[in-house]
C-alpha positions in Angstrom: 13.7 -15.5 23.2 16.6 -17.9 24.2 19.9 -15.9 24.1 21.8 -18.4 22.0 19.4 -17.7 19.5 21.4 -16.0 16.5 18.4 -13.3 16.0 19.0 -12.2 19.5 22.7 -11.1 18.9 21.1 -9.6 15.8 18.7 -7.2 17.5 21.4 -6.7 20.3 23.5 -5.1 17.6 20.6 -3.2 16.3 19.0 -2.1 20.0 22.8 -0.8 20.3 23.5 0.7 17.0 21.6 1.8 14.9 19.1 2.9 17.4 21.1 4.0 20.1 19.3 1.6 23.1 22.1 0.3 25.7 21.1 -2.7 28.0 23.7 -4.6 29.7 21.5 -7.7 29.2 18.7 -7.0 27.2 16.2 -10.0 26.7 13.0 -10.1 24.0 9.7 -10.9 24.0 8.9 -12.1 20.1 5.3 -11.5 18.5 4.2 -13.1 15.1 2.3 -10.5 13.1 0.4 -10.8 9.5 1.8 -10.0 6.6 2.9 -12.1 2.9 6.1 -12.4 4.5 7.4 -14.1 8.3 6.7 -10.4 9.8 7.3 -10.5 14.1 7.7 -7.7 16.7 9.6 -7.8 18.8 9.7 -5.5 22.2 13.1 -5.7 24.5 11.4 -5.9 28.4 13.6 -3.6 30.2 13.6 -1.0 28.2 10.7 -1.2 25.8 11.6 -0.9 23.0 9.7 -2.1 20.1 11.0 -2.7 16.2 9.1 -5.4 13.2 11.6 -7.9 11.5 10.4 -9.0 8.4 11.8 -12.5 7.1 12.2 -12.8 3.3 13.6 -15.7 3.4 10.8 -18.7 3.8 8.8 -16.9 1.1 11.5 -17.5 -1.7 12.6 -21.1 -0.2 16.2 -21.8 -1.6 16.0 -18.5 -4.1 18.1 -16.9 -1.5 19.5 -14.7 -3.9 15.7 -13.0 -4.8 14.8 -13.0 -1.0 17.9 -11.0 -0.3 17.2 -8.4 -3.2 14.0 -8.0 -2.1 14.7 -7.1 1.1 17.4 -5.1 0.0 14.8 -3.3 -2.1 12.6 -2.9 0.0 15.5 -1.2 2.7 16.3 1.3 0.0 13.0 2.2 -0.8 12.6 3.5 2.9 15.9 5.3 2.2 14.6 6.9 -0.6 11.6 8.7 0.3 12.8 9.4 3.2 15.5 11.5 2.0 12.4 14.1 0.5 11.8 15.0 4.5 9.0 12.7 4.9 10.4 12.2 8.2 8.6 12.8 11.8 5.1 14.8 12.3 2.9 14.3 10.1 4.2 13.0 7.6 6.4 9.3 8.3 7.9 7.0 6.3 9.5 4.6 9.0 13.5 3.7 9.5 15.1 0.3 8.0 17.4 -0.4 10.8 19.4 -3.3 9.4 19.6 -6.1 7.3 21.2 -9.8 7.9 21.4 -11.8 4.9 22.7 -15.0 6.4 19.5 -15.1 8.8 16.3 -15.8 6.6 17.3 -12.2 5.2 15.8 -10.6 8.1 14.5 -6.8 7.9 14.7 -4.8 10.6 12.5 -1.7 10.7 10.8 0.9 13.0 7.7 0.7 15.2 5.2 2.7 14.0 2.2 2.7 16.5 -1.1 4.1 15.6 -4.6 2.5 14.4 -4.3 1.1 10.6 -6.8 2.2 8.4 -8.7 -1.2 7.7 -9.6 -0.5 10.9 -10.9 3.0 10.5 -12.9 1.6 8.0 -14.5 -0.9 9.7 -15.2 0.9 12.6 -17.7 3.2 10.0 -19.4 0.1 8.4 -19.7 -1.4 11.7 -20.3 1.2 14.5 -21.9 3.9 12.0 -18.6 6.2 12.4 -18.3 7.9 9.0 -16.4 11.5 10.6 -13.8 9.3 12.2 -13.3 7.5 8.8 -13.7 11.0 6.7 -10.9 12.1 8.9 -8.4 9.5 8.3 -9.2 9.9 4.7 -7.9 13.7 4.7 -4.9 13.0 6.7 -3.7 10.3 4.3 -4.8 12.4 1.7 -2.4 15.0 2.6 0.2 12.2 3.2 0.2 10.8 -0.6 -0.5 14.5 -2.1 2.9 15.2 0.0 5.0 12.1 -1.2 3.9 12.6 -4.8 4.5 16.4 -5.0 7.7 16.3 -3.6 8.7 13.6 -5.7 7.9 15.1 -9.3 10.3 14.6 -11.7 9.2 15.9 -14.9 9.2 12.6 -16.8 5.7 11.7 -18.3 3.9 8.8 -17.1 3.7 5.9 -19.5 0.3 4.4 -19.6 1.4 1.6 -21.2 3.3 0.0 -18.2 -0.6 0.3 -16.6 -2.0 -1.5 -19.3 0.6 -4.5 -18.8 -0.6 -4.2 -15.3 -4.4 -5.2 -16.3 -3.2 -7.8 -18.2 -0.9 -9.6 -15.4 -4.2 -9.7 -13.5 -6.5 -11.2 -16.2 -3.7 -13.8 -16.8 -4.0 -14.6 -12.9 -7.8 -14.4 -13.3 -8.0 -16.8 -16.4 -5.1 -18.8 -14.5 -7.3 -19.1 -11.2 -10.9 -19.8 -12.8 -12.3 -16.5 -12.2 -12.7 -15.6 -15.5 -13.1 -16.6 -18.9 -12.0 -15.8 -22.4 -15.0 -13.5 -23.3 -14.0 -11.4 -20.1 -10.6 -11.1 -20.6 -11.2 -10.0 -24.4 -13.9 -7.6 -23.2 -11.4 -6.5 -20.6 -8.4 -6.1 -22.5 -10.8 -4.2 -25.3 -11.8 -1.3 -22.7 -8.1 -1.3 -21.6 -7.0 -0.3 -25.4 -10.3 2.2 -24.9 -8.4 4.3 -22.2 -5.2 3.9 -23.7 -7.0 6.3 -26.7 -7.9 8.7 -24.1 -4.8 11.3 -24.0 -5.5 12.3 -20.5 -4.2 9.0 -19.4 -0.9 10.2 -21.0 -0.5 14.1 -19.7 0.5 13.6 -15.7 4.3 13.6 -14.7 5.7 10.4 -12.8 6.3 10.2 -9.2 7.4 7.6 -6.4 4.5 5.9 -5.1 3.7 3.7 -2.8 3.4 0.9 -5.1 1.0 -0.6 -2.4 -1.6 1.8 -1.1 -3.8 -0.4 1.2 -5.8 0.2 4.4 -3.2 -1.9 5.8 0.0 0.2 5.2 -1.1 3.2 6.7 -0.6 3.8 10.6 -2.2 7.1 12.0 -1.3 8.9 15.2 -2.5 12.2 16.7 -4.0 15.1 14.3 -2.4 14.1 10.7 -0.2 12.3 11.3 0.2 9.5 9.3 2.9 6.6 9.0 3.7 4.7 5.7 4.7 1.0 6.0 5.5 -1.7 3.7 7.1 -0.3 0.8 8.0 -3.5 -1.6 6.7 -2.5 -4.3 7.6 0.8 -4.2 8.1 2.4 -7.9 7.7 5.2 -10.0 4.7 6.0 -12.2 1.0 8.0 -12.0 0.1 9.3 -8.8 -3.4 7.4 -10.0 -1.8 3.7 -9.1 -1.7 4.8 -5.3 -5.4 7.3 -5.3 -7.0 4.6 -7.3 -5.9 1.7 -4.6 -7.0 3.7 -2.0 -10.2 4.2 -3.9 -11.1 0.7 -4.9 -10.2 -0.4 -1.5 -13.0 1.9 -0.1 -15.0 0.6 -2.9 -14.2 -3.5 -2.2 -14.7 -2.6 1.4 -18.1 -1.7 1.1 -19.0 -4.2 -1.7 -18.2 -6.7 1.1 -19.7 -4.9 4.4 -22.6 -3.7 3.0 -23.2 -5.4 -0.5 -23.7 -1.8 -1.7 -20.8 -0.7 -3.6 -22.2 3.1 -3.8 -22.5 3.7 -0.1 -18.0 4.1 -0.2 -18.5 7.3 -2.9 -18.6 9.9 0.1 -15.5 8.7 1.5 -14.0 8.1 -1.9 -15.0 11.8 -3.7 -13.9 13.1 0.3 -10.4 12.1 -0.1 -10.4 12.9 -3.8 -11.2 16.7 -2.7 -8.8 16.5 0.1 -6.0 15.3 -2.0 -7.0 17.9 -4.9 -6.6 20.9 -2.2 -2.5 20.2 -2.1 -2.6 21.4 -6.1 -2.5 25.2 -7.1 -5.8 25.2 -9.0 -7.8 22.6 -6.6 -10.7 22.1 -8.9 -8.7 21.5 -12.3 -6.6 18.8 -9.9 -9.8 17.4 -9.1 -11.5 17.4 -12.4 -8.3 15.9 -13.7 -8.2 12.6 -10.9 -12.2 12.4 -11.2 -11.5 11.7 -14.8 -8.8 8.8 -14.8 -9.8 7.4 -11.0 -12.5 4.7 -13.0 -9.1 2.9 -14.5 -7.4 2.9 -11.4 -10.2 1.7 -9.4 -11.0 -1.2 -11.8 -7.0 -2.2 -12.1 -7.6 -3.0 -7.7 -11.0 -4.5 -7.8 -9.3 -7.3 -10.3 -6.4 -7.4 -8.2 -8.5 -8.2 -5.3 -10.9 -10.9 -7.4 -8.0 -13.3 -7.9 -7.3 -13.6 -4.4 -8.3 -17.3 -3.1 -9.8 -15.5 -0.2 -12.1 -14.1 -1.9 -15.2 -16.5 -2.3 -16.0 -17.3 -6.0 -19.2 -15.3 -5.9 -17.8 -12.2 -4.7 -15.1 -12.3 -7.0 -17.4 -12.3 -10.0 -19.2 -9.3 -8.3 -15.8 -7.4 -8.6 -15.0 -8.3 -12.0 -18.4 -7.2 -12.9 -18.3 -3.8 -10.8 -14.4 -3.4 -12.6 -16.2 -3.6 -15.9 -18.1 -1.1 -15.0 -16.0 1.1 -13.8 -13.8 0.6 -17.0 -17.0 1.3 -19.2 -17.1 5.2 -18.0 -16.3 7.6 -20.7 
């Protein structure tokens, strides 16, 4: 990186303070990285050391205004959880570092090494390496059970900000072709089904995620696990983040394997891992079992409208969501 480049006086001033990294001349190697927004690494040679810089800026074009909230969000979100200790080994929620508005609203965060958990999943449809996968699974479900116990407030969950969820995806959906009227009436009738159902109602809000994907999950040694990428972090049923995980599992088999049943031991594996951080493990379990089909429909639908997805597949995740939404 040229040195009259204004992102190197940038990460100067954050090598130097906030993260405490003194190099007379320090000089960075640059490293574009995937992500919905301009997300780099960057790793300063002499010394090593590595942080991500996230750029909100091209995403929102001249709307520099939302780029800069968003980032700033996203900054505070970090703040926030990890002010409930979820700090160090094994449970991580990485360090904003600094922010700079005036250049593409740049996010500076952490390095967080360790293998993602897209990857741990492919490595089982692939290589036939379910323990390595069932492993992962109970580590990040001791992470989430962590984040959403200690971050219980007592407020009731409203379902009904879930059931405006649904219906922001069938709008896409209808908007992109992938479905029709008929669906989205059929849809939109089961929604109003589980709405009925007052265990949807009795659970207690929490922070979550807001984002629980195989690729915002970084795992180390033992259990310890990383959390990444916390835009959309919110408040609401623990069920938004253990149904992502779950119909991720579910969409990654679907597509691996074409056989959307071979992810249920890894799925009811990290259900029971997450139900043992409860008092009364198999009433918690009972009690997730129950509302998971929702949960798992609401990402399957997310996924569908995704112009990645090929147009077959998609319709084979808006029928498997159906189904899932048809359990009683």
């Amino acid at each position: 990186m040229s040195r009259h480049d204004r992102m190197h006086g940038f990460l100067c001033r954050v090598l130097a303070e906030p993260m405490g990294v003194h190099q007379a001349h320090p000089a960075f190697r640059a490293f574009r990285l995937s992500g919905s927004n301009e997300v780099y690494g960057y790793e300063e040679k002499f010394s090593d050391t590595k942080l991500i810089c996230k750029f909100f800026g091209p995403r929102f074009g001249r709307d520099r205004d939302r780029a800069a909230w968003t980032a700033a969000r996203e900054y505070g979100s970090y703040q926030t959880l990890r002010r409930y200790a979820l700090v160090g080994s094994p449970h991580h929620v990485i360090r904003p570092l600094a922010f700079d508005r005036d250049i593409n609203c740049v996010l500076a965060l952490e390095y967080y090494g360790g293998e993602l958990l897209s990857d741990a999943i492919s490595r089982a449809i692939r290589d036939g390496d379910t323990g390595h996968l069932f492993w992962r699974l109970t580590a990040l479900a001791y992470y989430l059970a962590t984040q959403h116990n200690r971050t219980v407030d007592g407020t009731a969950v409203d379902f009904t900000a879930d059931c405006s969820y649904l219906d922001v995806q069938l709008r896409i959906l209808r908007d992109v072709g992938r479905i029709g009227q008929w669906d989205t009436d059929e849809l939109r009738w089961l929604c109003g089904l589980w709405a009925d159902r007052p265990r949807m109602w009795e659970d207690q809000q929490v922070w979550l995620h807001g984002d629980a994907t195989p690729a915002n999950f970084l795992f180390g040694g033992g259990l310890d696990v990383g959390a990444i990428d916390l835009e959309r972090m919110k408040r609401g049923d623990r069920m938004f983040d253990v149904g992502r995980v779950a119909g991720e599992l579910q969409h990654a088999y679907m597509q691996g394997t074409h056989d959307p049943y071979r992810a249920e031991p890894f799925i009811g594996h990290f259900l029971w891992e997450y139900s043992c951080h409860f008092p009364d493990r198999d009433a918690a379990f009972a009690s997730i079992s129950r509302r998971l089909p929702y949960y798992m429909a609401l990402n399957l639908l997310r996924v569908a409208r995704n112009d990645y997805i090929p147009r077959d597949y998609g319709g084979r995740l808006v029928a498997q969501a159906k189904e899932l939404l048809r359990a009683s």
